[in-house]
C-alpha positions as CSV (number, residue, x, y, z in Angstrom):
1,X,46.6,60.7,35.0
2,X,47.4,63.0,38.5
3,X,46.6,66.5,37.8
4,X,49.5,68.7,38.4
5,X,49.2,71.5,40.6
6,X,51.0,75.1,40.3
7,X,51.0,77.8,42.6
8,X,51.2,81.3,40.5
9,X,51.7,84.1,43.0
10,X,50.5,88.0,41.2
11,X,48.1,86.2,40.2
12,X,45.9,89.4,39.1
13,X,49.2,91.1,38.0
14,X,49.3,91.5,34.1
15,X,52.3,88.7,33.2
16,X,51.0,87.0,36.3
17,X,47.0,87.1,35.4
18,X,48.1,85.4,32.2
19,X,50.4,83.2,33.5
20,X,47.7,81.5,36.1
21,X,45.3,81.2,33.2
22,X,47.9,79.8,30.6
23,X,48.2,76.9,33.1
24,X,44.4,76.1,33.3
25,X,43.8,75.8,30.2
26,X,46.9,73.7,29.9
27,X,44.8,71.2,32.4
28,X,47.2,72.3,35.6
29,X,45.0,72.9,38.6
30,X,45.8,75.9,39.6
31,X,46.1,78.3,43.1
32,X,46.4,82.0,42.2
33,X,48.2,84.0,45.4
34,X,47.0,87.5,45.3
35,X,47.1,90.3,48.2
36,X,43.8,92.1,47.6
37,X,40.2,90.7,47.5
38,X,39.1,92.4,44.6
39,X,40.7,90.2,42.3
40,X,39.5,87.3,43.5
41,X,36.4,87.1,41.2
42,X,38.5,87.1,37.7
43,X,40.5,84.3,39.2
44,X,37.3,82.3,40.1
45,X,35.6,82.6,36.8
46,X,38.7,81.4,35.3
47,X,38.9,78.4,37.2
48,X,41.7,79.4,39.5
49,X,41.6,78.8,43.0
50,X,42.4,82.3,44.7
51,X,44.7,82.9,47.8
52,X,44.8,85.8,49.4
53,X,47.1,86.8,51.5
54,X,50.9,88.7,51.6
55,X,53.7,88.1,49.9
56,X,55.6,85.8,52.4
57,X,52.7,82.8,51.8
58,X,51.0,83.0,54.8
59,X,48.1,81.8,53.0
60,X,49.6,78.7,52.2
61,X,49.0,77.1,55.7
62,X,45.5,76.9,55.5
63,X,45.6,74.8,52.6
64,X,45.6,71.3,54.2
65,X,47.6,68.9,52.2
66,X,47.6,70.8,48.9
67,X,51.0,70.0,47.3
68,X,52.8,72.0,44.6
69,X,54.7,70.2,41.2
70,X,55.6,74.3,39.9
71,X,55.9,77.2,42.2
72,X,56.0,80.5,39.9
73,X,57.0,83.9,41.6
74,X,55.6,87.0,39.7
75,X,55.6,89.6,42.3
76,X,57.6,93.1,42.6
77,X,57.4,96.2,44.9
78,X,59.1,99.3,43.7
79,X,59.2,100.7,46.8
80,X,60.6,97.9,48.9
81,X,62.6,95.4,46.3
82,X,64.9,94.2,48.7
83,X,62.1,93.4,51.8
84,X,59.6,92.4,49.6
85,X,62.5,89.6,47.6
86,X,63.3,88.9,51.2
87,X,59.3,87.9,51.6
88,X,59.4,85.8,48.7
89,X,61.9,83.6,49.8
90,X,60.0,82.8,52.5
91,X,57.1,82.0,50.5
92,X,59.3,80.1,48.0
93,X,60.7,78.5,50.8
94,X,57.8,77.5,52.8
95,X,55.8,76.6,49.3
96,X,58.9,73.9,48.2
97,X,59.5,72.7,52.3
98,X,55.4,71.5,52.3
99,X,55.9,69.5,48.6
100,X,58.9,67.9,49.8
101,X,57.6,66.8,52.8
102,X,54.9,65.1,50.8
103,X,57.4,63.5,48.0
104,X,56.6,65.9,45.9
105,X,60.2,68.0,44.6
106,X,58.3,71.1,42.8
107,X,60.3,73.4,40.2
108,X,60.3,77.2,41.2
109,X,60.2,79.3,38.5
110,X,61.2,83.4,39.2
111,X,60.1,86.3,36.9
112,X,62.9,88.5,36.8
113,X,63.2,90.5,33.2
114,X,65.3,91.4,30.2
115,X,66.3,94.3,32.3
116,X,68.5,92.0,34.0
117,X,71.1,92.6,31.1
118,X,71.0,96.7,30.2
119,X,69.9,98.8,27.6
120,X,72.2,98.4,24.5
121,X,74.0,101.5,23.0
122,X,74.0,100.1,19.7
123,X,71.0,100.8,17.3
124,X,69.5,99.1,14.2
125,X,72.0,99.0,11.5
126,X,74.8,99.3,13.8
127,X,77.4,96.0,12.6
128,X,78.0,96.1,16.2
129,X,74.5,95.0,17.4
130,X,73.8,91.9,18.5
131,X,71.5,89.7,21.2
132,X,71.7,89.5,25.0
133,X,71.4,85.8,25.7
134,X,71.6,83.8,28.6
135,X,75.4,84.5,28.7
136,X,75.8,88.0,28.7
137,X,76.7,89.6,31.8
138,X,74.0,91.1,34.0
139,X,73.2,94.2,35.7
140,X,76.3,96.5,37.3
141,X,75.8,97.4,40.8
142,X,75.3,100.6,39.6
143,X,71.8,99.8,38.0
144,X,68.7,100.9,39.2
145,X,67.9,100.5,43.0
146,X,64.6,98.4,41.5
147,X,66.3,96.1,39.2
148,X,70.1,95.1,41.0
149,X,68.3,93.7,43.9
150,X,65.9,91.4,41.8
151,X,68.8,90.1,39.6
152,X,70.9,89.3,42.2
153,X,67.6,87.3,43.9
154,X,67.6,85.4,40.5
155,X,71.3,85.3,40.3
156,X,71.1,83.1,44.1
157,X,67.8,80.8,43.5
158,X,70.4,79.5,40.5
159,X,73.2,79.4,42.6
160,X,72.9,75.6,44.5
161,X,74.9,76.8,47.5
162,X,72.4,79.0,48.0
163,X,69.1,77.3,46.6
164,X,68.9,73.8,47.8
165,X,66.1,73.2,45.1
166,X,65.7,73.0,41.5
167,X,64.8,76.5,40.4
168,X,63.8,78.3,36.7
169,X,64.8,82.2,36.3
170,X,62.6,83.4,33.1
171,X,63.6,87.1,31.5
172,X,60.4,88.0,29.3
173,X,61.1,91.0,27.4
174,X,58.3,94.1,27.6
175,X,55.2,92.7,26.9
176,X,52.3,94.0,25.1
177,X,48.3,92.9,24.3
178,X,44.9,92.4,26.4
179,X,45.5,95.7,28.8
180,X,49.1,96.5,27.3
181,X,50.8,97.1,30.5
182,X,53.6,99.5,29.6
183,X,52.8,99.3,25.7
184,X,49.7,100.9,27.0
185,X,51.9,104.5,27.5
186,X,52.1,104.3,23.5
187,X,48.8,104.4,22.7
188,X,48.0,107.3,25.0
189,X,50.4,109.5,23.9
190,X,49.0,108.8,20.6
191,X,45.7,109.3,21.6
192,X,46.4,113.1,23.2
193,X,48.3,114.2,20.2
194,X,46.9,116.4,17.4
195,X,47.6,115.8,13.8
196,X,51.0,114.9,14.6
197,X,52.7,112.3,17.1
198,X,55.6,113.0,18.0
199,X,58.7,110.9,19.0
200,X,61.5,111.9,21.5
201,X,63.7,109.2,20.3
202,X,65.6,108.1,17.3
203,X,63.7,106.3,14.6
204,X,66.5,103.4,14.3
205,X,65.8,102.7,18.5
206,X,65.6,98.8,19.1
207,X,62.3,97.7,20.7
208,X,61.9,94.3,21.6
209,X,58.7,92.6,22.9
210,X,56.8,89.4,23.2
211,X,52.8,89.6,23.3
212,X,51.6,88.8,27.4
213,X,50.0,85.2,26.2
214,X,52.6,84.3,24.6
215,X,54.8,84.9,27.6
216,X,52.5,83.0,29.3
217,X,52.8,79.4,26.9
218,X,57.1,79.8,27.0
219,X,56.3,79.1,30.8
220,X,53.7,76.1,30.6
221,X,55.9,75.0,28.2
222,X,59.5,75.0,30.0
223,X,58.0,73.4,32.9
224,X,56.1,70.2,30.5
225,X,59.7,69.7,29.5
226,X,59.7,65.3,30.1
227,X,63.0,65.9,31.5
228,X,63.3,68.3,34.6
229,X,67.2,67.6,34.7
230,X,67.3,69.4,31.6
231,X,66.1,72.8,32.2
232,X,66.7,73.0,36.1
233,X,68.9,76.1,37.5
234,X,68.8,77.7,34.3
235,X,68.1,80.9,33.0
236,X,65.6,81.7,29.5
237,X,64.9,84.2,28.4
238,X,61.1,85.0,26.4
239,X,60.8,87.4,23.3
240,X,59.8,87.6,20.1
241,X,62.1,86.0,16.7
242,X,61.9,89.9,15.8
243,X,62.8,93.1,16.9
244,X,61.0,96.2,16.1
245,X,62.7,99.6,15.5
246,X,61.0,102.7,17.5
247,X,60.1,104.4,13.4
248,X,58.1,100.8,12.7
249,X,56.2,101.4,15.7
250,X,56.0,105.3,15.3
251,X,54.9,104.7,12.0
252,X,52.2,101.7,12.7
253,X,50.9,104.2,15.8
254,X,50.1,107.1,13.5
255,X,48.6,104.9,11.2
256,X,46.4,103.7,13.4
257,X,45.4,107.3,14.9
258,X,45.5,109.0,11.4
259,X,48.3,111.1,12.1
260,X,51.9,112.6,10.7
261,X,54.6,111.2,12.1
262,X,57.9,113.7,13.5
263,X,60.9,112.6,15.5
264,X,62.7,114.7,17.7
265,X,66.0,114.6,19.5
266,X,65.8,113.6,23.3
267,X,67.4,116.2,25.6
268,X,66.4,115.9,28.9
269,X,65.9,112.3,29.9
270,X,63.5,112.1,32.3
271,X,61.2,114.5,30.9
272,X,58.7,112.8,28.8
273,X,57.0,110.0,30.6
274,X,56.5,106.4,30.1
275,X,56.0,106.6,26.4
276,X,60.0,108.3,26.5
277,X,61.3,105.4,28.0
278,X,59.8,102.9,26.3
279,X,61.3,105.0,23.0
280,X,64.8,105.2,24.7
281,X,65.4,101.8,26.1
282,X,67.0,99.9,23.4
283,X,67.5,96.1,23.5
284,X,67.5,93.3,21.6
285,X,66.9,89.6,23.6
286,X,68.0,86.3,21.9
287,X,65.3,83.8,22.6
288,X,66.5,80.7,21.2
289,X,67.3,78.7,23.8
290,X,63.5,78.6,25.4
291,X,63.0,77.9,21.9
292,X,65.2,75.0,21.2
293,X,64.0,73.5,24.7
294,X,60.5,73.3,24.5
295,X,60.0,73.8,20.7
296,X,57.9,77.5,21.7
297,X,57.2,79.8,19.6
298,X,55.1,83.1,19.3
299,X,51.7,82.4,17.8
300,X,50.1,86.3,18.1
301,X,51.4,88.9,16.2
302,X,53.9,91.5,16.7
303,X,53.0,95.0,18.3
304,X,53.0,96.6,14.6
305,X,51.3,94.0,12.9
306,X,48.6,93.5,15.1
307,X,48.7,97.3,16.6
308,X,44.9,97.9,15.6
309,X,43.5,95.1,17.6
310,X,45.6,95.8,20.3
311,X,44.3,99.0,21.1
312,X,40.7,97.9,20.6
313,X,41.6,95.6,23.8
314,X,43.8,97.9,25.5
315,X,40.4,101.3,24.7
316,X,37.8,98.4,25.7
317,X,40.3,97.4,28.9
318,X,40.3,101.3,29.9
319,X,36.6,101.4,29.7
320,X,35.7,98.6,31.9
321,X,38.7,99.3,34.4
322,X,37.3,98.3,38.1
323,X,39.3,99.6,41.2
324,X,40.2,97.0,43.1
């Protein structure tokens, strides 16, 4: 059987790290597109065949005849969203133009985020709480400068007026394990508090979250769907069956770190870091339609269940940190 061949672009990022690697040991041969040399090394001893190069693919045309079947986007800037989306179509484009051209009619996948939909007012108990799915309306134009522009990129590779090919828009929800990536801001607040952690937030806060290899299989497994026609220029979205409430993790945290527990009222919103805003963004993502596609599922287990083996990796991630 041909080997199939997938181009995962933030490659060393921490979805897109686990992304690239989900998809060799799957069997796909694999090209991981990364801007900085330093990474290149984890992506060679994982069997990934680094590019390096910006975000608009210019890497790509020293590759000969190399063809893609999947194309997956996981790249951001915060400071430039709207040049650096404008780069990325390039990229896309220029990735899907060189396939074609060969026969080959690859699926591009874009990582945008549950973002996409809000925070939720609503909080556990509320009879009013409920899901975003796939159908719920997405970001206002009155949402962050960051996240409008992205949605609206995800909202126009699904449009076909727009986006000639067949494109994927995946919506993981925060994702935690291995180096934690935002999760991360929970263990080191944790970590600097003394006999008691305390919690700007309210204890019945909805925190949804999917562990990063996880993530990582909903994606191999949307694109080894036998029947593209089926999943093309669609939207999933990837999370957990479960939510957690912010006093499950509050209480799991202090468990783990041996300390009281205490809640406190927010007041001024922007005043308490990362660890705040995980606390105070509340949502709730329906997965079932990734899950009724591709039969996924999660296999690791959720942040509180598993939170003391998760901050072994995220302490033993910290300690081995390279700058690269």
């Amino acid at each position: 059987m041909t080997q199939r061949t997938v181009l995962v672009t933030g490659a060393n990022g921490y979805i897109g790290n686990a992304v690239a690697k989900a998809f060799a040991r799957a069997g796909w041969r694999t090209y991981g597109l990364v801007r900085r040399e330093g990474a290149v090394g984890d992506l060679a001893r994982s069997e990934i065949q680094p590019l390096v190069g910006p975000s608009d693919g210019g890497a790509l045309d020293g590759l000969g005849d190399v063809t893609f079947d999947v194309v997956v986007s996981n790249t951001e800037d915060r400071t430039d969203p709207s040049g650096h989306l404008a780069a990325v179509r390039v990229m896309l484009n220029k990735a899907v133009a060189r396939s074609e051209a060969a026969g080959r009619r690859p699926l591009v996948i874009f990582s945008s985020g549950c973002k996409d939909y809000g925070a939720m007012k609503q909080k556990h108990g509320d009879p009013a709480l409920a899901p975003h799915t796939e159908e719920s309306p997405l970001l206002p134009s009155s949402a962050s400068a960051v996240l409008v522009p992205r949605c609206a990129f995800g909202a126009q590779l699904l449009d076909k007026a727009e986006t000639p090919y067949d494109a994927v828009v995946l919506r993981p929800t925060i994702v935690y394990g291995l180096s934690s990536s935002y999760y991360g801001a929970l263990f080191d607040l944790a970590a600097r508090s003394r006999d008691v952690l305390t919690i700007v937030g309210d204890p019945e806060a909805v925190m949804h979250s999917c562990h990063v290899d996880d993530c990582a299989d909903a994606y191999v497994a949307l694109v080894e769907h036998p029947n593209r026609s089926a999943i093309a220029n669609q939207a999933y979205n990837i999370a957990n069956q479960r939510y957690e409430t912010a006093r499950e993790v509050g209480e799991a945290l202090a468990r783990s770190y041996r300390l009281d527990l205490a809640f406190e009222v927010p007041i001024h919103e922007y005043a308490h870091g990362d660890a705040y805003r995980l606390f105070n963004y509340w949502q709730w993502v329906g997965s079932e339609k990734i899950r009724a596609a591709t039969g996924w599922h999660e296999r690791r287990a959720t942040f509180v269940d598993g939170i003391d083996q998760y901050r072994m990796a995220y302490e033993a991630s910290r300690s081995t940190a390279q700058p690269q």
